[in-house]
CHARMM-style PDB file with segment names, atoms N, HN, CA, C and O in Angstrom:
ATOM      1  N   UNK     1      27.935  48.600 -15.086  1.00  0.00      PROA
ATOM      2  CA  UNK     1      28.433  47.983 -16.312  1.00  0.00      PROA
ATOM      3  C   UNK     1      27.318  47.117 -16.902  1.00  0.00      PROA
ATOM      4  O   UNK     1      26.506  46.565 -16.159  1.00  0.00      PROA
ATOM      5  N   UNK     2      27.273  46.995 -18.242  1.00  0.00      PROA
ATOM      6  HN  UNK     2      27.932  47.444 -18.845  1.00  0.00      PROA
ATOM      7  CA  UNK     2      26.057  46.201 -18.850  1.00  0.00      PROA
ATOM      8  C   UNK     2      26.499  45.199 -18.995  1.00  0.00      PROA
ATOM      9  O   UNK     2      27.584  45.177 -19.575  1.00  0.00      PROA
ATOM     10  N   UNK     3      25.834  43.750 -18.504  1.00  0.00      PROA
ATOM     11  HN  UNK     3      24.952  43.768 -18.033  1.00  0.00      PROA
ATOM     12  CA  UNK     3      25.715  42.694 -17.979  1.00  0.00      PROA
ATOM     13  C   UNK     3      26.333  41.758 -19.594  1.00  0.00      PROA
ATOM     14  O   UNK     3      26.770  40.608 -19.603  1.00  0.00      PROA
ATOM     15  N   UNK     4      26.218  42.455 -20.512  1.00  0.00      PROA
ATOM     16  HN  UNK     4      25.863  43.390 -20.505  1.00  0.00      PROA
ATOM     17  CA  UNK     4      25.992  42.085 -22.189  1.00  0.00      PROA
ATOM     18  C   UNK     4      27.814  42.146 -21.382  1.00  0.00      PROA
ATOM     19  O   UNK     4      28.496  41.331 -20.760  1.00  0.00      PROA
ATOM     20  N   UNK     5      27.952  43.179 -21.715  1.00  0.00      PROA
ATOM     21  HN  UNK     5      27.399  43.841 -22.221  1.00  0.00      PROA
ATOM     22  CA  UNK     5      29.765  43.680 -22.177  1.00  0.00      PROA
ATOM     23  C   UNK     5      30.393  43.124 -20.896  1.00  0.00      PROA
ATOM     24  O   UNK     5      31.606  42.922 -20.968  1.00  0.00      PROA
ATOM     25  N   UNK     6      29.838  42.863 -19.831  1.00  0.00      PROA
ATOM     26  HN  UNK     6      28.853  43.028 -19.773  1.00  0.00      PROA
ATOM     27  CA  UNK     6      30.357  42.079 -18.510  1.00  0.00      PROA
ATOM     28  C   UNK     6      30.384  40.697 -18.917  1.00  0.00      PROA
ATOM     29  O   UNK     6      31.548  40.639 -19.313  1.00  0.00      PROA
ATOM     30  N   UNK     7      29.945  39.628 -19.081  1.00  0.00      PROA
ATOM     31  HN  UNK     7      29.000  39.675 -18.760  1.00  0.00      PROA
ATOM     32  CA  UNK     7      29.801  38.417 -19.955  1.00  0.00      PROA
ATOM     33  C   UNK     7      30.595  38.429 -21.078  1.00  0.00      PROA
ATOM     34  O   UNK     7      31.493  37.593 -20.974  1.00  0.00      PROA
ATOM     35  N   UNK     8      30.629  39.147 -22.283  1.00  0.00      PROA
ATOM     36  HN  UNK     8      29.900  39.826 -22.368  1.00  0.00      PROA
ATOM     37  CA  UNK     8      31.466  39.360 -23.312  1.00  0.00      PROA
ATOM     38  C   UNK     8      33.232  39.079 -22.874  1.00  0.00      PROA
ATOM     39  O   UNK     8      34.042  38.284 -23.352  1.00  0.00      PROA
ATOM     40  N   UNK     9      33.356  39.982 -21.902  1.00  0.00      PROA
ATOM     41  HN  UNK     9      32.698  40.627 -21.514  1.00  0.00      PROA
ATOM     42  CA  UNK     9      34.606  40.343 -21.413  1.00  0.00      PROA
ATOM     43  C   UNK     9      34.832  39.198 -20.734  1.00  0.00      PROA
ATOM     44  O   UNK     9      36.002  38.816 -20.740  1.00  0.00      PROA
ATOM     45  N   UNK    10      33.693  38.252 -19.890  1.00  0.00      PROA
ATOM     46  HN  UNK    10      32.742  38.562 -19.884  1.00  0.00      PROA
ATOM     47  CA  UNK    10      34.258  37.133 -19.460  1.00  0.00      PROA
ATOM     48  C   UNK    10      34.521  35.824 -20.674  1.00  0.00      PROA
ATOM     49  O   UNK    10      35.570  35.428 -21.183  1.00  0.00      PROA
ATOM     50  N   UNK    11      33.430  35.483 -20.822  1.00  0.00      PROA
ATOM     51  HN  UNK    11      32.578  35.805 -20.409  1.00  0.00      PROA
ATOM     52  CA  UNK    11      33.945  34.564 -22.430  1.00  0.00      PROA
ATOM     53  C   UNK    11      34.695  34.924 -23.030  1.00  0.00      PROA
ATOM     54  O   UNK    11      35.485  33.986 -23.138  1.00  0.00      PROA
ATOM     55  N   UNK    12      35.169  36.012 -23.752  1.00  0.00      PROA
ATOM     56  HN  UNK    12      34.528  36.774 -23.664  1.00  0.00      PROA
ATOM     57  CA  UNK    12      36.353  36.581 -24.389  1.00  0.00      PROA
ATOM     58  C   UNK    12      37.938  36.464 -23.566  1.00  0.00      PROA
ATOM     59  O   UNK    12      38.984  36.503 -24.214  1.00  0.00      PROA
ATOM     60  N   UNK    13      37.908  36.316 -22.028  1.00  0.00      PROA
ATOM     61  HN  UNK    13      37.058  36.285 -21.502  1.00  0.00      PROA
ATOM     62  CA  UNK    13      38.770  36.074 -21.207  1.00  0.00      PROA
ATOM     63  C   UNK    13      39.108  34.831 -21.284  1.00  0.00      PROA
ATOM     64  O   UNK    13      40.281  34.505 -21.465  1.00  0.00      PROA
ATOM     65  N   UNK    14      37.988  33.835 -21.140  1.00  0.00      PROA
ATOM     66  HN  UNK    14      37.035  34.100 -20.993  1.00  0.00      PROA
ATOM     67  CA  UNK    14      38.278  31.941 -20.874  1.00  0.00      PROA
ATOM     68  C   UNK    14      38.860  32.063 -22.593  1.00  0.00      PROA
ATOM     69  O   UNK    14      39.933  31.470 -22.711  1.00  0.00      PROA
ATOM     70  N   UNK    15      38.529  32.494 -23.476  1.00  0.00      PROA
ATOM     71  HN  UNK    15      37.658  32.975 -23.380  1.00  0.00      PROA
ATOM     72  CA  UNK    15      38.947  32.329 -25.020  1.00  0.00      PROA
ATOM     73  C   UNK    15      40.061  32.218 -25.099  1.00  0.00      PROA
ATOM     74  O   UNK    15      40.582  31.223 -25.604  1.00  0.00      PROA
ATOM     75  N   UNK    16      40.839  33.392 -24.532  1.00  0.00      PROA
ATOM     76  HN  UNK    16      40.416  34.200 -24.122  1.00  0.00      PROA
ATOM     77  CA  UNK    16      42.241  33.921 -24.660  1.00  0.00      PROA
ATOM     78  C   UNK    16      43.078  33.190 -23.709  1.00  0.00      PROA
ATOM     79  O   UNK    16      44.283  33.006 -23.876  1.00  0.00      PROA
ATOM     80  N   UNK    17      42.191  32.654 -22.396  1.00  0.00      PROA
ATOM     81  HN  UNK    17      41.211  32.803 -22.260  1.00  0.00      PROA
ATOM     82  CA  UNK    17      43.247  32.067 -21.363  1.00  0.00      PROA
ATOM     83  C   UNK    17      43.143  30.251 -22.385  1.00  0.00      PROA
ATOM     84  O   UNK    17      43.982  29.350 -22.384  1.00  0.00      PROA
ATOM     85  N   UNK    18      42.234  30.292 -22.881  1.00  0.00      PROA
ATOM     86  HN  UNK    18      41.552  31.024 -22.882  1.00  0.00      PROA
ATOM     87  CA  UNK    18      42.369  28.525 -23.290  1.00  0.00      PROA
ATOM     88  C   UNK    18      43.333  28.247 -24.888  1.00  0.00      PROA
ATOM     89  O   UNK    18      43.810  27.211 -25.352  1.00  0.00      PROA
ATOM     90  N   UNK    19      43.332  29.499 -25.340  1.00  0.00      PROA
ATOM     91  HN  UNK    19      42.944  30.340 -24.963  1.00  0.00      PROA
ATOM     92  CA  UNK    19      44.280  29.850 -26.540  1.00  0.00      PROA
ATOM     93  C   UNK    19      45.943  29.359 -25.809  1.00  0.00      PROA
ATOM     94  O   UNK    19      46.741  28.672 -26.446  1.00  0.00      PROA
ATOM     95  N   UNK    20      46.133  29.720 -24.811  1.00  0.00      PROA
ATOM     96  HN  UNK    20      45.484  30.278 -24.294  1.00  0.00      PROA
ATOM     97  CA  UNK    20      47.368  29.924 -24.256  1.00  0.00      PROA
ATOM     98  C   UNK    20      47.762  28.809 -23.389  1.00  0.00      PROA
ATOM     99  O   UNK    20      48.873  28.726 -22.867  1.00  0.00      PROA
ATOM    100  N   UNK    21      46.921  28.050 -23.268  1.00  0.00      PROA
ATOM    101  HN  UNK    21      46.018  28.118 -23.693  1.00  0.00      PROA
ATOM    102  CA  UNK    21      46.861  26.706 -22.009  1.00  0.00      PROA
ATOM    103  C   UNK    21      48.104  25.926 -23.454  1.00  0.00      PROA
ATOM    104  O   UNK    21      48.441  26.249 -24.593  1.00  0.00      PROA
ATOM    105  N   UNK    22      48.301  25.184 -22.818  1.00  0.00      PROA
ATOM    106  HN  UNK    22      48.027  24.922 -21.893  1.00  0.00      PROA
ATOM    107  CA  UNK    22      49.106  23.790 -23.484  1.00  0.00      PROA
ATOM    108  C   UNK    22      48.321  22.159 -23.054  1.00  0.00      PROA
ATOM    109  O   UNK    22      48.642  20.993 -23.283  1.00  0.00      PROA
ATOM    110  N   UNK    23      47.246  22.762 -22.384  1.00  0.00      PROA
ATOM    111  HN  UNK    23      46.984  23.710 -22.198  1.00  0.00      PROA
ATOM    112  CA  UNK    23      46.519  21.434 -21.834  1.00  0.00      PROA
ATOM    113  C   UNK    23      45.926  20.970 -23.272  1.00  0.00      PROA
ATOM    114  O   UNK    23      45.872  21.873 -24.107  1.00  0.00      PROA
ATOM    115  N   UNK    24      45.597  20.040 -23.566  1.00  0.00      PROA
ATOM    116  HN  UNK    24      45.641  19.307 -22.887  1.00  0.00      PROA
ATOM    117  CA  UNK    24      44.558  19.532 -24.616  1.00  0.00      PROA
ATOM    118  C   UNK    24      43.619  18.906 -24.077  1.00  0.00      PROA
ATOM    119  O   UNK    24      43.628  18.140 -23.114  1.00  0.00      PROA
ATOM    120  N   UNK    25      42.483  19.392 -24.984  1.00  0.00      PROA
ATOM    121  HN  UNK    25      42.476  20.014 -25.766  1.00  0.00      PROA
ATOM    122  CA  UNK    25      40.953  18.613 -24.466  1.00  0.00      PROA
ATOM    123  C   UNK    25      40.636  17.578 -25.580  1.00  0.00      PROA
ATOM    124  O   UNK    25      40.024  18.196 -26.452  1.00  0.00      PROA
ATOM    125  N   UNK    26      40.718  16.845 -25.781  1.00  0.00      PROA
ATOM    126  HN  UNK    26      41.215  16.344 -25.073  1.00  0.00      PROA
ATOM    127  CA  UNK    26      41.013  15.610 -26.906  1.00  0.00      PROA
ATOM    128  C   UNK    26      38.583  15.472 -27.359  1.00  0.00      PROA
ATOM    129  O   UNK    26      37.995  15.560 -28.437  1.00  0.00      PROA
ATOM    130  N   UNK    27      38.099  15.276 -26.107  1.00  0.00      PROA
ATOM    131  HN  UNK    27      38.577  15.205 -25.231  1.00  0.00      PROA
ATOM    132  CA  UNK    27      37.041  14.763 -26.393  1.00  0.00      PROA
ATOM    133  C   UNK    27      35.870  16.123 -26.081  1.00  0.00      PROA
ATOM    134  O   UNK    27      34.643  16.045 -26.025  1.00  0.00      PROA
ATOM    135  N   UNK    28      36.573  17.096 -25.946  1.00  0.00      PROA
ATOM    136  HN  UNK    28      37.570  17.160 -25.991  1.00  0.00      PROA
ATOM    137  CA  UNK    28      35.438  18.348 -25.824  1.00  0.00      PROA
ATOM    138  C   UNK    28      35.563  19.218 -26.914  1.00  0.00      PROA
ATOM    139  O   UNK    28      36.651  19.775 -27.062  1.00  0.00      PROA
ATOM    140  N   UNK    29      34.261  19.534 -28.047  1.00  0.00      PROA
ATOM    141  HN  UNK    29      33.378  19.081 -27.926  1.00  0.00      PROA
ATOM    142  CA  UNK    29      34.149  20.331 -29.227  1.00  0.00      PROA
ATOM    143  C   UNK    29      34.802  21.526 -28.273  1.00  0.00      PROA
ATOM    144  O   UNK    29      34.737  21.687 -27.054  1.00  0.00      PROA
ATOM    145  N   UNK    30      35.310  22.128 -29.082  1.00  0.00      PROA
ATOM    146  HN  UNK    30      35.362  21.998 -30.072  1.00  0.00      PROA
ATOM    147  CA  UNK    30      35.521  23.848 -28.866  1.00  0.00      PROA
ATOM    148  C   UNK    30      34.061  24.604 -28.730  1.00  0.00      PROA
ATOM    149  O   UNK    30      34.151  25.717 -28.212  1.00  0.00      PROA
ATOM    150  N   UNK    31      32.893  24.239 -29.060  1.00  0.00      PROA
ATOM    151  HN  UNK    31      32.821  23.335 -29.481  1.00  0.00      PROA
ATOM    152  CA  UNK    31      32.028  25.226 -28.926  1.00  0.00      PROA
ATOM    153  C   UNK    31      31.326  24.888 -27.439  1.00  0.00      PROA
ATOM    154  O   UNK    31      30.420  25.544 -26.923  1.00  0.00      PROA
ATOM    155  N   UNK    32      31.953  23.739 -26.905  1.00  0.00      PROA
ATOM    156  HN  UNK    32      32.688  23.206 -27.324  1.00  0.00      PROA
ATOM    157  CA  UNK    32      31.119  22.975 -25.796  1.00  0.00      PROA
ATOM    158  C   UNK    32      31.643  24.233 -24.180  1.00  0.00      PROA
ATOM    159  O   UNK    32      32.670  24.872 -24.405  1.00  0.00      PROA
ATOM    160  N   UNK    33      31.347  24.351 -23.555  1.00  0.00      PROA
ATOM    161  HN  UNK    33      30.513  23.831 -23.372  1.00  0.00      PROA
ATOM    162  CA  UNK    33      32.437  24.722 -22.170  1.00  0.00      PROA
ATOM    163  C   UNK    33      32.096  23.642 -21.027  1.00  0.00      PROA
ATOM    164  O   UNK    33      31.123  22.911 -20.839  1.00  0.00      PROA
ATOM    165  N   UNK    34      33.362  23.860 -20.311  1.00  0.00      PROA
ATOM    166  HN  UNK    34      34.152  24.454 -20.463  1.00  0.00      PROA
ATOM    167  CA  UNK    34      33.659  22.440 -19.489  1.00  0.00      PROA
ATOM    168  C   UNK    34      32.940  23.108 -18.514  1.00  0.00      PROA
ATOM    169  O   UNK    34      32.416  24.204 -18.710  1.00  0.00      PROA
ATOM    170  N   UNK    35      32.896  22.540 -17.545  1.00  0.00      PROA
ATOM    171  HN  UNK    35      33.322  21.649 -17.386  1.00  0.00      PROA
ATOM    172  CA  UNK    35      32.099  22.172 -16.389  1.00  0.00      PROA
ATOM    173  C   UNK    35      32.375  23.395 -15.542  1.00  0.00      PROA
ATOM    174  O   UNK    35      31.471  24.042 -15.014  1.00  0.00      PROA
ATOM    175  N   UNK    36      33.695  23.694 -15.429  1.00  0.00      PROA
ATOM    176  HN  UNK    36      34.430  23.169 -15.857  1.00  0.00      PROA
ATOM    177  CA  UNK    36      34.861  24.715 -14.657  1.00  0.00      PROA
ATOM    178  C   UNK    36      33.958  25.866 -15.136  1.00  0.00      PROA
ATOM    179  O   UNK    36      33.358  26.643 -14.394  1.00  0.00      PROA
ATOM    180  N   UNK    37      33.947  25.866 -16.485  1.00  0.00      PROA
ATOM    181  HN  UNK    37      34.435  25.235 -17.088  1.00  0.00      PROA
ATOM    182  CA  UNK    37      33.259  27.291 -17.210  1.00  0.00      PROA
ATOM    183  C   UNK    37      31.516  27.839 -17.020  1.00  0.00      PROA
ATOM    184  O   UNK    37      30.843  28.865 -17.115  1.00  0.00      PROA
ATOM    185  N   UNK    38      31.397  26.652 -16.756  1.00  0.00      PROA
ATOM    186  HN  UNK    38      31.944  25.818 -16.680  1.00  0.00      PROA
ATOM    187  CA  UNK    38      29.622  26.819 -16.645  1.00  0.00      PROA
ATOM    188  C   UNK    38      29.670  27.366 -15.256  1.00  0.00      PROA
ATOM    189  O   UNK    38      29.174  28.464 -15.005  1.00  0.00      PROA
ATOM    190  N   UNK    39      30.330  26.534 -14.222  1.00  0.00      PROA
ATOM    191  HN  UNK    39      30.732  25.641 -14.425  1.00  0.00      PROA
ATOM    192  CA  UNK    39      29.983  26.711 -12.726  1.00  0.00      PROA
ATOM    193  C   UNK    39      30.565  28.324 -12.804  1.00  0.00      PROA
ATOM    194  O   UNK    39      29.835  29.103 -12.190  1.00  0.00      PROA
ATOM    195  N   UNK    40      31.705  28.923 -13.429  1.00  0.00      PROA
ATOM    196  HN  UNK    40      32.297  28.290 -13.928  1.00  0.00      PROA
ATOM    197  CA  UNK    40      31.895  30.437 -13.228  1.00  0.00      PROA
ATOM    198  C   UNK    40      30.850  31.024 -13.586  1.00  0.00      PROA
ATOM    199  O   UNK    40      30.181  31.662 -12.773  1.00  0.00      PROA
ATOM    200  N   UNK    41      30.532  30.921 -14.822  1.00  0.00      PROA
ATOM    201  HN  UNK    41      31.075  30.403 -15.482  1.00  0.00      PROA
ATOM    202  CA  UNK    41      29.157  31.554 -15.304  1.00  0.00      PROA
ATOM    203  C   UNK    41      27.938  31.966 -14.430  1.00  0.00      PROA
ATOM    204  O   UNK    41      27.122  32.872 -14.597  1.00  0.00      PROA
ATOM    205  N   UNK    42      28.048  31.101 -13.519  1.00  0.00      PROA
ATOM    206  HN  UNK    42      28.712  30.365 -13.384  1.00  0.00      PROA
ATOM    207  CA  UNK    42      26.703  30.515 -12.647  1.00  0.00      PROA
ATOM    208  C   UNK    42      26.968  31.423 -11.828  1.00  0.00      PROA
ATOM    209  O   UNK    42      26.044  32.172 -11.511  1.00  0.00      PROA
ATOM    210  N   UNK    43      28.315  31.629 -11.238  1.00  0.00      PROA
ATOM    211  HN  UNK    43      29.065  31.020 -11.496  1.00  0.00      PROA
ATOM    212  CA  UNK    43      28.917  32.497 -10.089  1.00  0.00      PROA
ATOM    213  C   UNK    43      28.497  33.966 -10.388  1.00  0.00      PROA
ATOM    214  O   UNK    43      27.732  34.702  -9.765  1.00  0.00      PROA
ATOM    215  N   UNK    44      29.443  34.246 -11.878  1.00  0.00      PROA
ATOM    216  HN  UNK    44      30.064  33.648 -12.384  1.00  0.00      PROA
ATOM    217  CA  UNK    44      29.083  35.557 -12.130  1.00  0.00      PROA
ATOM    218  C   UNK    44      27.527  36.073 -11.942  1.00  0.00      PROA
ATOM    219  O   UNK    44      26.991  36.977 -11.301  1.00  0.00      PROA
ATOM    220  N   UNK    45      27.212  35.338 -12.570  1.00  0.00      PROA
ATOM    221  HN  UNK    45      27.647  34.604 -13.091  1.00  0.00      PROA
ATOM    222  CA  UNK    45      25.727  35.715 -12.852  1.00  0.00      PROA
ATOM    223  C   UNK    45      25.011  36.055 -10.944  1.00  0.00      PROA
ATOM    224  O   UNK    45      24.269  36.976 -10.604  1.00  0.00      PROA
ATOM    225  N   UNK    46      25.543  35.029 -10.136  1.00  0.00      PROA
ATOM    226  HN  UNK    46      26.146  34.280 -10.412  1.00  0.00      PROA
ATOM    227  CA  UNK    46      25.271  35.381  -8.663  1.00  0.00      PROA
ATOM    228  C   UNK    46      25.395  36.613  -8.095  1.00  0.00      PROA
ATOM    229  O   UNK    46      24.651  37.411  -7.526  1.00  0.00      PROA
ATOM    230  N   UNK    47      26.778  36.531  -8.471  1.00  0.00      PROA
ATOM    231  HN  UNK    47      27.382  35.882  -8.933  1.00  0.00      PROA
ATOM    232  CA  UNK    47      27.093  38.296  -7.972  1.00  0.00      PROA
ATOM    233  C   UNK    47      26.869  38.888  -9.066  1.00  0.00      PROA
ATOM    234  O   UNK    47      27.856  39.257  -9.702  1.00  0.00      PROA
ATOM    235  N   UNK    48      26.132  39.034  -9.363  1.00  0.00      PROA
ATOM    236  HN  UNK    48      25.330  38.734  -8.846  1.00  0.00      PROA
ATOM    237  CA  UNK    48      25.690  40.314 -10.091  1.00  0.00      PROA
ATOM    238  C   UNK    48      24.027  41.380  -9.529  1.00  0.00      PROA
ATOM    239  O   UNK    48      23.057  41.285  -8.776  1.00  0.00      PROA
ATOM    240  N   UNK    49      24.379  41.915 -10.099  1.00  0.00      PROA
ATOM    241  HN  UNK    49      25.167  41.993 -10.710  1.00  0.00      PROA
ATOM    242  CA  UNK    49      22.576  43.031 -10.080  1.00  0.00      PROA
ATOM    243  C   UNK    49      22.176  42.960 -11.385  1.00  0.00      PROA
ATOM    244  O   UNK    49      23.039  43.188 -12.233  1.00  0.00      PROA
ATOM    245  N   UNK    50      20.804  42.634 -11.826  1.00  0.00      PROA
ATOM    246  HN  UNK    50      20.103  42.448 -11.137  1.00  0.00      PROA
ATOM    247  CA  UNK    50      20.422  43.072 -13.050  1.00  0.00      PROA
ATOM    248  C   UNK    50      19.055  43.556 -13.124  1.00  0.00      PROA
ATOM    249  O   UNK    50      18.357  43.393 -12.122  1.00  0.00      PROA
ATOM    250  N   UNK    51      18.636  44.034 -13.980  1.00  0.00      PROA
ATOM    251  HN  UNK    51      19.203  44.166 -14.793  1.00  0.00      PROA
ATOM    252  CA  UNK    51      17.186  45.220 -14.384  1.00  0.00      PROA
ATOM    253  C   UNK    51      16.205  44.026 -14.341  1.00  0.00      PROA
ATOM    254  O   UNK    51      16.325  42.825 -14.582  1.00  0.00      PROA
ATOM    255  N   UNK    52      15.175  44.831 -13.936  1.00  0.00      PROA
ATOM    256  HN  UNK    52      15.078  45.807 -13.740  1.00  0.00      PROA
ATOM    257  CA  UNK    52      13.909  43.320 -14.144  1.00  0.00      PROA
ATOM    258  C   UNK    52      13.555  43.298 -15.392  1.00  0.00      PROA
ATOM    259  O   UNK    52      12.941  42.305 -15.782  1.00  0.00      PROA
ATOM    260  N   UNK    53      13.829  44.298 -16.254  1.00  0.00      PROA
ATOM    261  HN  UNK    53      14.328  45.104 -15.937  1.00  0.00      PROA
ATOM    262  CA  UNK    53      13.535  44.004 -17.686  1.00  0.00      PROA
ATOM    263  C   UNK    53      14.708  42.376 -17.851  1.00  0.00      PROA
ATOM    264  O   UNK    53      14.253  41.514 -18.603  1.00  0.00      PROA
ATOM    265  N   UNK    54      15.488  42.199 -17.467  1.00  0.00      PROA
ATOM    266  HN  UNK    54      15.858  42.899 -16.856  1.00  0.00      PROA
ATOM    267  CA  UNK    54      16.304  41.256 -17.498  1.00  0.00      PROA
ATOM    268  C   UNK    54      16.596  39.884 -17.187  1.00  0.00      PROA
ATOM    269  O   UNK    54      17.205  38.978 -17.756  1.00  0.00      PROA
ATOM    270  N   UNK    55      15.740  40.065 -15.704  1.00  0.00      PROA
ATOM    271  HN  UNK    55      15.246  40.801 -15.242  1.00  0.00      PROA
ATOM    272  CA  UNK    55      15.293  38.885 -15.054  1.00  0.00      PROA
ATOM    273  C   UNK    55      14.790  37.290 -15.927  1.00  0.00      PROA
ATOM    274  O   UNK    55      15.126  36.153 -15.596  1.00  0.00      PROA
ATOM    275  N   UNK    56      14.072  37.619 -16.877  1.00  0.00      PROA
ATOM    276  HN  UNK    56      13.799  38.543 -17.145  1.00  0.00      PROA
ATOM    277  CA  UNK    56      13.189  36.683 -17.545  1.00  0.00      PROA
ATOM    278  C   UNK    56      14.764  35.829 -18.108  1.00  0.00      PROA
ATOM    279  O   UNK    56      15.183  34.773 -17.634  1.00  0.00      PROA
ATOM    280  N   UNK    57      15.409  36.624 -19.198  1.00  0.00      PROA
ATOM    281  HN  UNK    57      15.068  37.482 -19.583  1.00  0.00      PROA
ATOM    282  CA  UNK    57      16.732  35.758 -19.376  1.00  0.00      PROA
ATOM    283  C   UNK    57      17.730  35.451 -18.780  1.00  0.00      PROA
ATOM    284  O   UNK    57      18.528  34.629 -19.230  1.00  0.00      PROA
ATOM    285  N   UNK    58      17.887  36.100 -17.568  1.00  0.00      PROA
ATOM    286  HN  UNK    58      17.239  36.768 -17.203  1.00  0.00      PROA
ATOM    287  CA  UNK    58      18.572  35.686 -16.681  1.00  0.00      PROA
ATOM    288  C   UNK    58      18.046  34.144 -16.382  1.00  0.00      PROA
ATOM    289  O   UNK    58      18.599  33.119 -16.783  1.00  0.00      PROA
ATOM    290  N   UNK    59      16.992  34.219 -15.680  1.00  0.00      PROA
ATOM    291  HN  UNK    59      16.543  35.052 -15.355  1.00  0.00      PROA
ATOM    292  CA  UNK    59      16.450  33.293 -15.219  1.00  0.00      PROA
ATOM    293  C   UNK    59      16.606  31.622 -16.186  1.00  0.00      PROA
ATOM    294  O   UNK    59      16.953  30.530 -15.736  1.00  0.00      PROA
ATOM    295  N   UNK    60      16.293  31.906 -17.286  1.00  0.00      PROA
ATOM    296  HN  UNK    60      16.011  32.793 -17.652  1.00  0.00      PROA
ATOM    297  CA  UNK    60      16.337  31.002 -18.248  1.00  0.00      PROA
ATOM    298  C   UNK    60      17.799  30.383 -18.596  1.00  0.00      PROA
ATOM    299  O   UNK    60      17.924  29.159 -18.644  1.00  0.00      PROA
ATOM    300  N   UNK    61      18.980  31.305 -18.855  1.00  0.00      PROA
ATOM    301  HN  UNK    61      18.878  32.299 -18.816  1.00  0.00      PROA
ATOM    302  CA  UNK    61      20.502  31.546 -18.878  1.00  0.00      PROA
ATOM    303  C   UNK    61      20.765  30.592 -18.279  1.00  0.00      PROA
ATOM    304  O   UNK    61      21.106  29.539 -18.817  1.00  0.00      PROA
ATOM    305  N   UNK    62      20.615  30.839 -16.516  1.00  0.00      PROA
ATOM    306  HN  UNK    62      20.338  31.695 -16.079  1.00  0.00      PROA
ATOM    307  CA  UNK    62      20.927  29.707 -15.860  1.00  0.00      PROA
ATOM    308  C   UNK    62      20.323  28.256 -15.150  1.00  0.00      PROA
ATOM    309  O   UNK    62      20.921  27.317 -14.625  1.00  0.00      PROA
ATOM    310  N   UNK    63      19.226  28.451 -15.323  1.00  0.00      PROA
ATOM    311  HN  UNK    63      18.740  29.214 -15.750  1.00  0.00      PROA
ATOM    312  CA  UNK    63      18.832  27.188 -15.839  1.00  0.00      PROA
ATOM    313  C   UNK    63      19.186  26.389 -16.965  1.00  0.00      PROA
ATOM    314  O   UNK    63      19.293  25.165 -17.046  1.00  0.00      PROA
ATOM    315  N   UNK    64      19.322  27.121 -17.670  1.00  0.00      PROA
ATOM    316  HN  UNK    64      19.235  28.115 -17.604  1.00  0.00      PROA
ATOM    317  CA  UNK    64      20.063  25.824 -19.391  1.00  0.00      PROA
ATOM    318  C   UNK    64      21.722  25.499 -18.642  1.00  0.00      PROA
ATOM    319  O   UNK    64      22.256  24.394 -18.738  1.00  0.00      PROA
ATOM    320  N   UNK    65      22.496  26.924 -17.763  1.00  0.00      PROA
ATOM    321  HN  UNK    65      22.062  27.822 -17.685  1.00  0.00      PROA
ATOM    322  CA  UNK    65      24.047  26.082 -17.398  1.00  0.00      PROA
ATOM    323  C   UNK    65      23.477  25.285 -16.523  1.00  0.00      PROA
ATOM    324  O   UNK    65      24.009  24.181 -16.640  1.00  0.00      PROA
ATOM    325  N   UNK    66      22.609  25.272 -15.643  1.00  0.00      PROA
ATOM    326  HN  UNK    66      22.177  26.169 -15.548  1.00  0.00      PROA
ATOM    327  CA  UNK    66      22.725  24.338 -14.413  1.00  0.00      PROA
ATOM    328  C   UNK    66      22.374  22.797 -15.051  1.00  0.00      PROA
ATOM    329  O   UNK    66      22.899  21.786 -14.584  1.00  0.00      PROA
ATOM    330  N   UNK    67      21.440  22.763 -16.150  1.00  0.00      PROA
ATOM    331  HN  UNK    67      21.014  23.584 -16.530  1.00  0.00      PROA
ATOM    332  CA  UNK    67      20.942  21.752 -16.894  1.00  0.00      PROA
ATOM    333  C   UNK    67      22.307  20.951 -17.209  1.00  0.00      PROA
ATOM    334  O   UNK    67      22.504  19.788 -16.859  1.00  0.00      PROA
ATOM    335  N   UNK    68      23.124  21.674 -17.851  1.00  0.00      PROA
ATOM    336  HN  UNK    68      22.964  22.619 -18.135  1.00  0.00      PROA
ATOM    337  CA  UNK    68      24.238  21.312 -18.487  1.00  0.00      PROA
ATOM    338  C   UNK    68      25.479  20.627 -17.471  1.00  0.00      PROA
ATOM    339  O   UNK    68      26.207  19.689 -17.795  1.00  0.00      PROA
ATOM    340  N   UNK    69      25.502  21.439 -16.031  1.00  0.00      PROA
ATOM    341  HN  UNK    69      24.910  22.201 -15.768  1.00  0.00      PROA
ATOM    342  CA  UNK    69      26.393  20.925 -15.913  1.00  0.00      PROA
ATOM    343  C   UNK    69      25.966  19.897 -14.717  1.00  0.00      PROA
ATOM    344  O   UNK    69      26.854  19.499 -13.962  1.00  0.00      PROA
ATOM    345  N   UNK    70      24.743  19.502 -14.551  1.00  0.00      PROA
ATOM    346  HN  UNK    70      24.023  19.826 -15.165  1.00  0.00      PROA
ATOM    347  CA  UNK    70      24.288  18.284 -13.890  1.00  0.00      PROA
ATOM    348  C   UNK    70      23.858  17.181 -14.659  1.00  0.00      PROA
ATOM    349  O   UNK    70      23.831  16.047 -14.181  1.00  0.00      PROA
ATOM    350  N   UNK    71      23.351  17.564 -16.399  1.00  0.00      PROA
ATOM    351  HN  UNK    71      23.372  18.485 -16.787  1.00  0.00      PROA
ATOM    352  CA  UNK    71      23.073  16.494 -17.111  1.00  0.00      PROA
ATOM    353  C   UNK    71      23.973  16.485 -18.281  1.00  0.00      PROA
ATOM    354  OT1 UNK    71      23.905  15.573 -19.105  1.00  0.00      PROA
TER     355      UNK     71
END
């Protein structure tokens, strides 16, 4: 599966599950993701395989979540 439409399908998932929550986030923009969301990201991206053509943004990807969700 391409890593693009694997990601897609996950953000498009947290979209639809946070559409449906009744929780409110009073002090987080909608474009921001919480902490919960980054650390999955981080996961997925673990288990995954990707092309070394790919590596370079991979690499970068998660470094900016890990940035994010330690600073």
């Amino acid at each position: 599966m391409d890593i693009y439409r694997r990601i897609k399908g996950v953000i498009m998932g947290l979209i639809d599950k946070s559409k449906k929550s009744k929780v409110v986030k009073a002090d987080l923009p909608d474009n921001l993701l919480t902490k919960a969301e980054l650390e999955f990201l981080l996961k997925l991206i673990a288990n995954s395989a990707f092309q070394g053509k790919d590596l370079q943004l991979i690499y970068d990807l998660t470094a900016k979540l890990q940035k994010q969700i330690t600073g």
